[in-house]
C-alpha positions, 0 to 999 in steps of 0.5 A, a space after each residue: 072225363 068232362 070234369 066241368 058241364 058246359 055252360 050255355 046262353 042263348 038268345 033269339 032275335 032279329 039282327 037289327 041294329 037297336 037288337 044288336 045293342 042288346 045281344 052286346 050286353 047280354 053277353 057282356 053280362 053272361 061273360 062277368 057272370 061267368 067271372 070271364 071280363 077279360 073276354 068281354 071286348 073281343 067277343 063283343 066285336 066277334 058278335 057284333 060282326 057275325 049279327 051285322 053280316 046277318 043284318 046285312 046279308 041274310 036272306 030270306 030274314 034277318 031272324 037268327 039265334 046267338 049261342 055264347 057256350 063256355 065249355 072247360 077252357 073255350 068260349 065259343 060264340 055263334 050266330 045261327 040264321 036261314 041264309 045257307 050262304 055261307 061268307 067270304 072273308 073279303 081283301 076289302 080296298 084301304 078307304 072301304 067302310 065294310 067288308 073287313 068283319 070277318 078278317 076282323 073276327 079271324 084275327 082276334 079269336 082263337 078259331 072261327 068258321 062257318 058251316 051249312 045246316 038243316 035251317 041255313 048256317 052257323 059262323 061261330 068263332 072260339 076265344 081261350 079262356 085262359 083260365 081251366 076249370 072256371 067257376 060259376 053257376 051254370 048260364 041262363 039261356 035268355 030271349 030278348 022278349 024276356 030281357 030289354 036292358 042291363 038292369 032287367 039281366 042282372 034282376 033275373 040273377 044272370 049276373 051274379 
């Protein structure tokens, strides 16, 4: 028996640059609602990675959702897009720029992956909690036509 609901944010966007900003501080809010800082930074560079690889990569758009769901002692967070190809994790040489996100990704969570679906793929990665039975209101699945900043998150009551 599931003692605790799972609690879910969604945000809709096209992954670039300026709308990878924002995803960061919908999360970083959800996260302080949820009375889960301390998972901030990590799944902030986990995002940022995943929406850059869509930004990067994606085709036939750069469309894509974001899913952040806290369910008992695990947060996941996954980037959905319409490309079916699903990533590599590269041995990028030592004076490279880009090619180490999904190391990156691996190395600091829990657990990661990729898999096909009906509309492309889904690269999710998961981050212990460290915490059973966190407490909290159930999350606000926000788009970003609803939310532009911060402030406009904490004045919807998402941040609590």
């Amino acid at each position: 028996m599931i003692s605790h609901p799972s609690r879910q944010c969604t945000v809709e966007l096209q992954a670039l640059p300026s709308r990878i900003g924002q995803v960061r501080r919908i999360l970083s809010a959800q996260l302080r609602y949820w009375h889960l800082d301390q998972l901030i930074d990590r799944a902030a560079l986990g995002v940022t990675e995943l929406l850059t690889n869509v930004h990067r990569h994606a085709q036939p758009d750069k469309m894509c959702t974001v899913e952040i769901e806290l369910l008992l002692d695990r947060l996941t967070v996954s980037v959905r897009d319409h490309d079916p190809r699903l990533p590599v994790v590269e041995d990028a040489p030592d004076l490279s720029t880009c090619g180490r996100g999904l190391a990156m990704v691996a190395a600091m969570s829990e657990s990661w992956g990729a898999r096909r679906d009906a509309s492309g793929k889904v690269v999710w990665f998961t981050l212990p909690t460290g915490v059973s039975g966190v407490s909290g209101a159930p999350g606000i699945g926000l788009g970003l036509a609803e939310v532009e900043s911060v402030g406009e998150v904490e004045a919807a009551g998402v941040v609590g």
